[in-house]
N, CA, C and O of each residue as an XYZ file, in Angstrom:
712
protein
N       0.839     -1.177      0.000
C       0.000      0.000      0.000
C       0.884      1.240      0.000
O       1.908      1.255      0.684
N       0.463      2.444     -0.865
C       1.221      2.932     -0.937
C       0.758      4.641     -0.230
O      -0.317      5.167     -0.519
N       1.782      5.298      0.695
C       1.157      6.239      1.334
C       0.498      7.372      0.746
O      -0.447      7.909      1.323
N       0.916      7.758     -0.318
C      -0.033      8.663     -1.369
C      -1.332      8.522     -1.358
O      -1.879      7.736     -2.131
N      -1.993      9.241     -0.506
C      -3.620      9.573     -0.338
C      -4.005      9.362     -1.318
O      -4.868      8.486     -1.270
N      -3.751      9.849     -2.598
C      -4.262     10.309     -4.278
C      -4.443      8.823     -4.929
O      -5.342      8.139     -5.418
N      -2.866      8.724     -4.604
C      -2.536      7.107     -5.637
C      -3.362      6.018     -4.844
O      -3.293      4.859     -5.252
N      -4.070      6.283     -3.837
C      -5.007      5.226     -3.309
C      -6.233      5.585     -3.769
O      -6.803      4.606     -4.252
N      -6.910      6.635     -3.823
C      -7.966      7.067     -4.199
C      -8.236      6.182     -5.857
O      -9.188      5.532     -6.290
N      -6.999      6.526     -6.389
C      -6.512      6.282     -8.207
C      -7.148      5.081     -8.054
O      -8.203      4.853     -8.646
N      -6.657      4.330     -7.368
C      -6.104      2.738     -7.556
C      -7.872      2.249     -6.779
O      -8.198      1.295     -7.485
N      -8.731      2.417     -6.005
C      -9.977      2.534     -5.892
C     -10.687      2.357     -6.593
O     -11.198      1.323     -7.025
N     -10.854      3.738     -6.871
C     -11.442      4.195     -8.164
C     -11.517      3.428     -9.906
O     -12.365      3.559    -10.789
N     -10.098      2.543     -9.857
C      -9.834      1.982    -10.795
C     -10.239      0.228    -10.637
O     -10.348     -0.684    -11.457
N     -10.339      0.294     -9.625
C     -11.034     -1.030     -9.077
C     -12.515     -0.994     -9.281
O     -13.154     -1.830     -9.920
N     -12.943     -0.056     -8.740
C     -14.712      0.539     -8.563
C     -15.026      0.401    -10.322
O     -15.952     -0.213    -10.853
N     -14.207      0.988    -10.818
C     -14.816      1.179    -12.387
C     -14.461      0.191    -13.381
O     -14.995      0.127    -14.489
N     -13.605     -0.530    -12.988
C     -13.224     -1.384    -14.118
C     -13.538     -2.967    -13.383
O     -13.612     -3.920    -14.158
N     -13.674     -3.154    -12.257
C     -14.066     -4.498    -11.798
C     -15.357     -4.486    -11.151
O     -16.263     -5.200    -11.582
N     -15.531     -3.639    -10.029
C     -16.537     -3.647     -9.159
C     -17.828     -3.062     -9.632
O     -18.725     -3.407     -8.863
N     -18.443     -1.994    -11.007
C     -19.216     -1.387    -11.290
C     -19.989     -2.616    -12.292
O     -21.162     -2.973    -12.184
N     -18.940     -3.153    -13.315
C     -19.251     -4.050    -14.275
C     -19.655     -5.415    -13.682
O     -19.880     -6.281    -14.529
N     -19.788     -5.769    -12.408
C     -20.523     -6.746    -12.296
C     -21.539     -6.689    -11.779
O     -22.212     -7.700    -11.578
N     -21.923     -5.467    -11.423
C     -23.025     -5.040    -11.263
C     -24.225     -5.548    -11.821
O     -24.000     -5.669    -13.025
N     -25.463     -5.934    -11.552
C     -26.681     -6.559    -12.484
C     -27.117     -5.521    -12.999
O     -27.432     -4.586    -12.262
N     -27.240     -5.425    -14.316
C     -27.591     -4.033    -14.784
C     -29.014     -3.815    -14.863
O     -29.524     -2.996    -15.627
N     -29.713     -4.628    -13.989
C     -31.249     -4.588    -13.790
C     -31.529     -4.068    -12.869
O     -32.666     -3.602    -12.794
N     -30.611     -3.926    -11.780
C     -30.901     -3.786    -10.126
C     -29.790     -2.077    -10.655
O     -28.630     -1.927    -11.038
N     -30.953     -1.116    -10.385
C     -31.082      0.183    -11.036
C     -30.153      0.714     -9.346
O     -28.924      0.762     -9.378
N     -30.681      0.956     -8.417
C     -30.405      1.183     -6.954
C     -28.588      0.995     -7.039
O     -27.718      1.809     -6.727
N     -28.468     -0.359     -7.568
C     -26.810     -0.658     -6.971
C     -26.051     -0.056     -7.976
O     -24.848      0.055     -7.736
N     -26.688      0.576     -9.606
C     -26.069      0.942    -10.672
C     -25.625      2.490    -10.091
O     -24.553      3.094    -10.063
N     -27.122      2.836     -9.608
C     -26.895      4.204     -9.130
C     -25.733      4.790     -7.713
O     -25.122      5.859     -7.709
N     -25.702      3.665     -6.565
C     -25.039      3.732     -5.785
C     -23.442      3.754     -5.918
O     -22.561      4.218     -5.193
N     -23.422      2.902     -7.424
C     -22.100      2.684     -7.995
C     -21.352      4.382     -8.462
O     -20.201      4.765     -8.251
N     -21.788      4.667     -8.721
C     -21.916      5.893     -9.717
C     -21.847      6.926     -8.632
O     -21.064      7.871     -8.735
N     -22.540      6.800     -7.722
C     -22.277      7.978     -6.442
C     -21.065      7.330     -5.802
O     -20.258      8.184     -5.437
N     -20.790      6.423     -5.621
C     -19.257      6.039     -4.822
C     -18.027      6.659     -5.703
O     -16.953      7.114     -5.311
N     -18.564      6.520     -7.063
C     -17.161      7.121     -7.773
C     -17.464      8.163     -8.357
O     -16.900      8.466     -9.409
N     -18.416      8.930     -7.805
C     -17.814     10.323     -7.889
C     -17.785     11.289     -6.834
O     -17.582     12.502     -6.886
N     -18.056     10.436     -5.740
C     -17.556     10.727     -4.449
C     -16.319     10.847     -3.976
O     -16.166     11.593     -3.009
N     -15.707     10.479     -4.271
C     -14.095      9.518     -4.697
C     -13.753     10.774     -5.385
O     -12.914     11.563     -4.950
N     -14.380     10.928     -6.396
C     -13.594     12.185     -7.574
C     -13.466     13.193     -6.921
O     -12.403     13.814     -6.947
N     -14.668     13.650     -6.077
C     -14.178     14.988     -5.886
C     -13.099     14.895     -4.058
O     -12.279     15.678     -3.579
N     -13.575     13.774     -3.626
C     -12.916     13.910     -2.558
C     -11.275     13.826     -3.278
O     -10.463     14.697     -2.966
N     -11.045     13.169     -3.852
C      -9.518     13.399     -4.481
C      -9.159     14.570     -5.138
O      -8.001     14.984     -5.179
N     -10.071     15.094     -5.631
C     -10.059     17.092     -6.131
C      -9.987     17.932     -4.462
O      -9.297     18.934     -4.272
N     -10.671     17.405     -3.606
C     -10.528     18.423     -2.281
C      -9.132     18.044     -1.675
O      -8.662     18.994     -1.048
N      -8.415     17.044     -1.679
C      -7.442     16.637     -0.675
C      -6.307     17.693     -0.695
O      -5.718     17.969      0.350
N      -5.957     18.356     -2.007
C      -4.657     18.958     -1.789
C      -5.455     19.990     -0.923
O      -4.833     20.100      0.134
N      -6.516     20.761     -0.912
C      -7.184     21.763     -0.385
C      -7.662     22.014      1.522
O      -7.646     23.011      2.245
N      -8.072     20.466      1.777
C      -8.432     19.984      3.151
C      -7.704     20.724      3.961
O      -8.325     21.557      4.621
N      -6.777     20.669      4.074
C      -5.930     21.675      5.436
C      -6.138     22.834      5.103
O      -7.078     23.448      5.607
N      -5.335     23.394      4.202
C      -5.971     24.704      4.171
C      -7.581     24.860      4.037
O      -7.831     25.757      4.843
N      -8.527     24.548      3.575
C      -9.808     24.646      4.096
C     -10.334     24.774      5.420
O     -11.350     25.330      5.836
N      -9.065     23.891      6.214
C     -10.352     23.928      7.750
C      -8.893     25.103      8.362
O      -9.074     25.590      9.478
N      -7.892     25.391      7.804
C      -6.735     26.548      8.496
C      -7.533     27.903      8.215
O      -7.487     28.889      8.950
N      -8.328     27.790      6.947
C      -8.479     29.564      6.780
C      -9.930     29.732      7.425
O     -10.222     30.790      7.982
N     -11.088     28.373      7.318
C     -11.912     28.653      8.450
C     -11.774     28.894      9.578
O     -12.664     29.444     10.227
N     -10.246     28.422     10.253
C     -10.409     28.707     11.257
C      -9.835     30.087     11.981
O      -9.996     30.594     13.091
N      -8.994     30.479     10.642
C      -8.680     31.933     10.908
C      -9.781     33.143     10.428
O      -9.602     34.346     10.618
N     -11.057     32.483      9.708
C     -12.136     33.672      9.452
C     -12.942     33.438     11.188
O     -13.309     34.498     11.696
N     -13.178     32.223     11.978
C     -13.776     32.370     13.059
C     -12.881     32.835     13.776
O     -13.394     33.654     14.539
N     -11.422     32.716     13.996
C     -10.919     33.706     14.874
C     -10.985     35.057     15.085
O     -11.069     35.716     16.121
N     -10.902     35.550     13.201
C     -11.195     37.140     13.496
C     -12.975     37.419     13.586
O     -13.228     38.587     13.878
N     -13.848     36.788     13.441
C     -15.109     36.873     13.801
C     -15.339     36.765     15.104
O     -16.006     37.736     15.461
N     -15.044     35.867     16.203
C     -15.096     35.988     18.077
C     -14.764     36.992     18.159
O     -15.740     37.662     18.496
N     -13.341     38.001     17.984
C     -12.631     38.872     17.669
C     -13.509     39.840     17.333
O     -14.077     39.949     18.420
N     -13.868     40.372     16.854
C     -14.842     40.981     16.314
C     -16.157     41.067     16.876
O     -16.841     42.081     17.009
N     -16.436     39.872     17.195
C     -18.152     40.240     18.035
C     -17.623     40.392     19.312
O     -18.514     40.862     20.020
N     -16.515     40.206     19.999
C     -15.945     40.391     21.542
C     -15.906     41.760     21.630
O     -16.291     42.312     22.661
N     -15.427     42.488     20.537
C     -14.838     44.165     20.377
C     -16.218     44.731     20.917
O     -16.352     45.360     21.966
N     -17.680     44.247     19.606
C     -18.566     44.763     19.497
C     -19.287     44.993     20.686
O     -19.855     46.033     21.020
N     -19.185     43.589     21.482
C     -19.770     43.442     22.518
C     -19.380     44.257     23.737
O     -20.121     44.575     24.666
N     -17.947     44.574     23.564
C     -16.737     45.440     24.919
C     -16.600     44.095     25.932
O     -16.713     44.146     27.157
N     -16.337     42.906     25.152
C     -16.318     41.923     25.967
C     -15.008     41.692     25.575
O     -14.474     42.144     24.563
N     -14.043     40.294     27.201
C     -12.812     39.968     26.486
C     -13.021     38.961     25.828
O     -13.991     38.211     25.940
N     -11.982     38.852     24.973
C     -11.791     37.281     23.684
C     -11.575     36.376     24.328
O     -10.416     36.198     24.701
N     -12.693     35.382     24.735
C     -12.302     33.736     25.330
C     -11.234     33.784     24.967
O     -10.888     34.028     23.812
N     -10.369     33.507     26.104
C      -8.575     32.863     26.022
C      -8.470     31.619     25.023
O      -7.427     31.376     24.416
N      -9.466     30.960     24.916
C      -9.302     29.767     23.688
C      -9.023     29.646     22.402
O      -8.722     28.725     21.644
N      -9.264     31.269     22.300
C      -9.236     31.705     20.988
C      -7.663     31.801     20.282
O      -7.150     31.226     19.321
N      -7.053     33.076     21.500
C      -5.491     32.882     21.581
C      -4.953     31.716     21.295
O      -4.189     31.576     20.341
N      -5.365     30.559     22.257
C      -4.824     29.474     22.297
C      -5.106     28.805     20.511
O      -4.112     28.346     19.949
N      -6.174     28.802     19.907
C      -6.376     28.008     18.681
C      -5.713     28.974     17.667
O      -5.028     28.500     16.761
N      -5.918     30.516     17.804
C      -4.314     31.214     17.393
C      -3.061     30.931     16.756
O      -2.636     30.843     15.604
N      -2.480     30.786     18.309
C      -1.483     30.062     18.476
C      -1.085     28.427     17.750
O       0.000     28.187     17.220
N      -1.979     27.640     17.849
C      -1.781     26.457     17.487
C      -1.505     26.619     16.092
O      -0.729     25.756     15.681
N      -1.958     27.601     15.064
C      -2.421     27.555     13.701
C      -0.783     28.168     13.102
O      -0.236     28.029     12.008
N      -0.474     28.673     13.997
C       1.389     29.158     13.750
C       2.358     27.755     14.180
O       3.509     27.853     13.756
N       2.195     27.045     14.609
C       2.952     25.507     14.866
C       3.237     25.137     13.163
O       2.312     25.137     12.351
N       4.741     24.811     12.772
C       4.932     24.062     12.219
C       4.390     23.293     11.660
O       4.201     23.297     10.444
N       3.893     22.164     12.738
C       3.120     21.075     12.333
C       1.567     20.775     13.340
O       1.484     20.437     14.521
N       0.597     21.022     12.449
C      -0.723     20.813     13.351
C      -1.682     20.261     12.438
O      -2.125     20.938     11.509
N      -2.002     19.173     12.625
C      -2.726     18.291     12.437
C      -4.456     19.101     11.876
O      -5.247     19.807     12.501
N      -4.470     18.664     10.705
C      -6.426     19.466     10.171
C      -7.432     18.998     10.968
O      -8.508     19.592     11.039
N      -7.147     17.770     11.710
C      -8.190     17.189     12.883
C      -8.226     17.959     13.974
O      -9.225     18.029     14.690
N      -7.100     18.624     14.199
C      -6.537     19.593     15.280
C      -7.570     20.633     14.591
O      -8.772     20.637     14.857
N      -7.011     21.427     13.764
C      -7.767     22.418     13.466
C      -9.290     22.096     13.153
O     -10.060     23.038     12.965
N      -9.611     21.163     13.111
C     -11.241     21.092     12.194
C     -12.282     20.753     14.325
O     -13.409     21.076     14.702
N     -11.180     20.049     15.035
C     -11.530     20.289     16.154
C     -11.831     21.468     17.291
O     -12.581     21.319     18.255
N     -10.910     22.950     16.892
C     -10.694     23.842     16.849
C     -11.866     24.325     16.501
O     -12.637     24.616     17.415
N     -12.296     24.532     15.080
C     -13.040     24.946     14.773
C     -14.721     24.921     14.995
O     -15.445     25.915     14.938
N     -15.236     23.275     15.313
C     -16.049     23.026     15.941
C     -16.243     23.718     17.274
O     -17.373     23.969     17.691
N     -15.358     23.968     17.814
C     -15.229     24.576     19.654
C     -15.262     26.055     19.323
O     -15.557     26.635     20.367
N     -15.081     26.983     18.274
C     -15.355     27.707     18.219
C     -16.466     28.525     17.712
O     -16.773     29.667     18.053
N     -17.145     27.582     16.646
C     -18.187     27.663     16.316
C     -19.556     27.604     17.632
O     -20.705     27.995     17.427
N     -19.167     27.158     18.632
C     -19.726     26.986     20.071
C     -19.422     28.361     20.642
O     -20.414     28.716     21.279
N     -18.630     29.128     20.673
C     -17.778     30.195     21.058
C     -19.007     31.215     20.364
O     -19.522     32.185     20.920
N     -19.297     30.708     19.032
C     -20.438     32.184     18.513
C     -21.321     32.363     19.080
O     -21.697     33.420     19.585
N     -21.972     30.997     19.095
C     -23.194     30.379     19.402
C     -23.671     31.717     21.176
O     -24.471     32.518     21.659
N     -22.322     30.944     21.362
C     -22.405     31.990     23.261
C     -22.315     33.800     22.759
O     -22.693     34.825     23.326
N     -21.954     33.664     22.069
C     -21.392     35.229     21.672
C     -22.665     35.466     21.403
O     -23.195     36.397     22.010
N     -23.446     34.699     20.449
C     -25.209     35.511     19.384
C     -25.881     35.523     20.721
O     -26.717     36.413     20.880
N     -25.657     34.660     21.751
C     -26.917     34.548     22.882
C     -26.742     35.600     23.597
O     -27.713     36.254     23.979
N     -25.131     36.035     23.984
C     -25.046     36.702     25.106
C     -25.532     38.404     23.897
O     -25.931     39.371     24.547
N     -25.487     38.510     22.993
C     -25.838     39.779     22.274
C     -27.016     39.916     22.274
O     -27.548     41.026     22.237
N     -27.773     38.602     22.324
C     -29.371     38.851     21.907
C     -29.901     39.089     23.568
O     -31.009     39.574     23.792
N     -29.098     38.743     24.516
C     -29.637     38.842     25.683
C     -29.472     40.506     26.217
O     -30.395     41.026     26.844
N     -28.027     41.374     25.855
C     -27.823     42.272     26.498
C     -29.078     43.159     26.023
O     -28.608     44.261     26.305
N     -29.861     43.329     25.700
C     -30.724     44.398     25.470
C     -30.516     45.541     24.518
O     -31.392     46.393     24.371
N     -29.127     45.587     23.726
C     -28.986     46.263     23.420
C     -28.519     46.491     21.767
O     -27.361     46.370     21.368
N     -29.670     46.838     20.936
C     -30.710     46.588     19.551
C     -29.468     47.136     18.388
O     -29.391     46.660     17.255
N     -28.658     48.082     18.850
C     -27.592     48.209     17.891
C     -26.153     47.656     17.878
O     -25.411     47.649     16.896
N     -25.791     47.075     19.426
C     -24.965     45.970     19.589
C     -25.395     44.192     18.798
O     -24.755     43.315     18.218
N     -26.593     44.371     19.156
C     -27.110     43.002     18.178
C     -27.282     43.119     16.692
O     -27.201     42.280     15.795
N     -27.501     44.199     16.695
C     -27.423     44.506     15.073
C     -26.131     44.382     14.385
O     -25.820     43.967     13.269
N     -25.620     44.754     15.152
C     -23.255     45.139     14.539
C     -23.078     43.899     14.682
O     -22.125     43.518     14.001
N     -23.715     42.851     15.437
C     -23.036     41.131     15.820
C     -23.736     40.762     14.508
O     -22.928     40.615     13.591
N     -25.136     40.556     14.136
C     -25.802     40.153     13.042
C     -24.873     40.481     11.717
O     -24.600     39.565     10.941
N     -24.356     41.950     11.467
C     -23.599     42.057     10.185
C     -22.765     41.065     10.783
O     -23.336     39.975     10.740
N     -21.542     41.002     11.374
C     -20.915     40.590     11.186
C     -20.890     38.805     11.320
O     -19.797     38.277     11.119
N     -21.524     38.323     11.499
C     -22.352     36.745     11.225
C     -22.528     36.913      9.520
O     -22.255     36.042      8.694
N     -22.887     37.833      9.330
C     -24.065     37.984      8.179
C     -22.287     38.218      7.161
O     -21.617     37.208      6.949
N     -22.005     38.999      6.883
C     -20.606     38.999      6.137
C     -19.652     38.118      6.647
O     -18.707     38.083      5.859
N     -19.440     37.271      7.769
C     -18.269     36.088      7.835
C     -19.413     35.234      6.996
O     -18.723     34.830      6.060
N     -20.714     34.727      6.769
C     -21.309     33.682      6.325
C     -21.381     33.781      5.006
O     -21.603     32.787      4.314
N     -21.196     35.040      4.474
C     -21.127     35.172      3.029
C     -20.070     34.581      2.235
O     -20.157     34.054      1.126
N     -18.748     34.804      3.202
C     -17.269     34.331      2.647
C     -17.317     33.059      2.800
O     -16.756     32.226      2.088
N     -18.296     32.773      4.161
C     -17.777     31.583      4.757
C     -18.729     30.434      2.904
O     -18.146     29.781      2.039
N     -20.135     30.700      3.064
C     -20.390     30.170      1.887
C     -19.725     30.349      0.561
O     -19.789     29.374     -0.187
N     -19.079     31.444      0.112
C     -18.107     30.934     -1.099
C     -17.184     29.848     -1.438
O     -17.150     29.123     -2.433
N     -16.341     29.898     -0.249
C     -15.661     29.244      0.023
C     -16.150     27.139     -0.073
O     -15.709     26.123     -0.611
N     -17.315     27.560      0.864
C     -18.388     25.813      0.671
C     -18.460     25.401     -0.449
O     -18.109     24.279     -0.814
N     -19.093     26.580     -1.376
C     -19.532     26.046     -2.688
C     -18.583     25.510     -3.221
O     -18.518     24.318     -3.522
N     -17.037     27.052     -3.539
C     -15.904     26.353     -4.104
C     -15.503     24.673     -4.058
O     -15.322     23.863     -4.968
N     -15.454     24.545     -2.564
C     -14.671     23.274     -1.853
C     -15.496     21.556     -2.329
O     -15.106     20.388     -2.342
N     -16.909     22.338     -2.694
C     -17.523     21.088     -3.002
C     -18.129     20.796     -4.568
O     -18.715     19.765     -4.900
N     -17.724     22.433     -5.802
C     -18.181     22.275     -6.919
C     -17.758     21.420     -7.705
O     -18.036     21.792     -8.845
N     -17.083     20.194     -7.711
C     -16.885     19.141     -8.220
C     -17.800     18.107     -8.012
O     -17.519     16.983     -8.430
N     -19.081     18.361     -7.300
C     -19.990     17.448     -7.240
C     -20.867     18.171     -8.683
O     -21.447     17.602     -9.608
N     -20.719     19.234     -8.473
C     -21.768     19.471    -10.137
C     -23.142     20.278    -10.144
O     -23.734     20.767    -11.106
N     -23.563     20.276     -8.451
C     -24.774     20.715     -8.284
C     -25.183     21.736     -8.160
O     -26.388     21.985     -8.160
N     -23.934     22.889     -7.972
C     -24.374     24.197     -7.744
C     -25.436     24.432     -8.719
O     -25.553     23.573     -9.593
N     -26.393     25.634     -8.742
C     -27.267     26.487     -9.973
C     -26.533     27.376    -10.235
O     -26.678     28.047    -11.257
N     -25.564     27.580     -9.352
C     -25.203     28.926    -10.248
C     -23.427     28.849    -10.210
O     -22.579     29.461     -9.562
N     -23.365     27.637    -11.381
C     -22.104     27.264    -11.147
C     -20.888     28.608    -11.901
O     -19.685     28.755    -11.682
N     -21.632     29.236    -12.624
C     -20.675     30.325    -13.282
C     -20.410     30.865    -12.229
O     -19.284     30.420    -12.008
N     -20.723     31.700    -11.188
C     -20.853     32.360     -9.660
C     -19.484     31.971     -9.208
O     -18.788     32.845     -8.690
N     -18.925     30.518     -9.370
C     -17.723     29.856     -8.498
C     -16.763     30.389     -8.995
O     -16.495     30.675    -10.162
N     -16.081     30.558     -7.780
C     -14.613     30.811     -7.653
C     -13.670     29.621     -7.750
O     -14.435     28.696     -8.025
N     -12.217     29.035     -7.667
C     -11.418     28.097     -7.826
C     -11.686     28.103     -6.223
O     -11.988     29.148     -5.647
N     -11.547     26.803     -5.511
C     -10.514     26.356     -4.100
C     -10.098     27.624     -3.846
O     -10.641     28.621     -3.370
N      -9.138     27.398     -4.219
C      -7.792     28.475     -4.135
C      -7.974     30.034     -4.174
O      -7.050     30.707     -3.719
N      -8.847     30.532     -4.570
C      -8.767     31.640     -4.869
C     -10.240     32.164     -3.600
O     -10.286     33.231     -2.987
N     -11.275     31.020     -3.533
C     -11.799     31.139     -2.197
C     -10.930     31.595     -0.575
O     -11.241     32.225      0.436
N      -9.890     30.961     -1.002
C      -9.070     30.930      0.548
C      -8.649     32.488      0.646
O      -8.439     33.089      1.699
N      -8.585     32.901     -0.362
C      -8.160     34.384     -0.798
C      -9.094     35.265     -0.583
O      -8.711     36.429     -0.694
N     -10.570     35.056     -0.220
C     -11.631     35.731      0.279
C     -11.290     35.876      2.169
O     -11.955     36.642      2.866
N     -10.547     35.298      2.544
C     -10.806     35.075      3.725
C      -8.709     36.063      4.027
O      -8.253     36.405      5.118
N      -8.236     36.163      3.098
C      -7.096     37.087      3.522
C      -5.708     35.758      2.987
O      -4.525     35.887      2.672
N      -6.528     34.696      3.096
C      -5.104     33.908      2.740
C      -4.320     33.878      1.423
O      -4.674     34.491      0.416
N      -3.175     33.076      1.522
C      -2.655     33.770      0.138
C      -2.312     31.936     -0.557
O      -1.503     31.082     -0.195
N      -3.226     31.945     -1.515
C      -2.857     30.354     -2.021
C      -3.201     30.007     -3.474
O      -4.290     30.232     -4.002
N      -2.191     29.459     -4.028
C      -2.453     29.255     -5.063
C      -2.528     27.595     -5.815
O      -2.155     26.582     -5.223
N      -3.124     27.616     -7.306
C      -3.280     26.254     -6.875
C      -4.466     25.868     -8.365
O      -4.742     26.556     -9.348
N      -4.921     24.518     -7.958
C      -5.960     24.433     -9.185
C      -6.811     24.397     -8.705
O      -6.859     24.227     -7.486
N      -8.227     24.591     -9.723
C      -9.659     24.459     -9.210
C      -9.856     23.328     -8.025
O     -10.968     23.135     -7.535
């Protein structure tokens, strides 16, 4: 087995389509169709892989400066966790499970942030938190669509940006293929 994520995907994929699809009963419609979603599930997950880290690194630097941002709004301090997932994202070496874990815990971090805004009473502090939900979710959806338009389904696939040039909505600097 060989450690190349890709060249396993390849070698799958080349199994799925040239052995495993064709013996398929071509009557039994369900397993033709299931066939057909496994390998192009496969396709695009092998189109996202060079992308995966940086995907869940620049999400997690658009929710950093978003806590950041609704903390200011609020005159509240920045959960210390934040620093800390910060920090981690400057390490050498940090693991995308690391960061995609990160990111989940901070996405919890808003959650407290929208409650404690909607609770203070105060209609133009909740309003300044709403934009700024409302413009991180805009980038944050470009970026989605980009990461997953190799499935095919967008409507408004002219609209897409490359991977790469998504990450560039969010301040990062990356280059690269669709």
């Amino acid at each position: 087995m060989v450690p190349d994520i890709s060249a396993r995907i390849t070698s799958i994929l080349g199994s799925l389509i040239d052995v495993v699809q064709p013996a398929i009963d071509k009557n039994d419609a369900a397993a033709q169709e299931q066939a057909h979603l496994a390998i192009a599930s496969l396709r695009v997950v092998q189109n996202q892989l060079d992308y995966a880290h940086a995907f869940e690194a620049v999400d997690c630097q658009s929710l950093i400066a978003l806590i950041r941002g609704i903390s200011e709004i609020l005159q509240k301090e920045c959960p210390p966790e934040v620093g800390r997932f910060a920090s981690e994202l400057t390490r050498p070496v940090v693991f995308t499970g690391q960061i995609r874990d990160a990111n989940r815990r901070m996405r919890d971090l808003v959650a407290s942030l929208v409650e404690q805004a909607a609770d203070a009473a105060d209609p133009q502090k909740f309003s300044r938190v709403t934009q700024s939900i409302l413009a991180f979710e805009g980038l944050q959806i470009r970026r989605d669509r980009a990461f997953v338009a190799g499935t095919g389904f967008d409507v408004e696939a002219e609209t897409l940006v490359s991977i790469a040039d998504s990450f560039g909505l969010a301040g990062a600097n990356s280059g690269g293929k669709k």
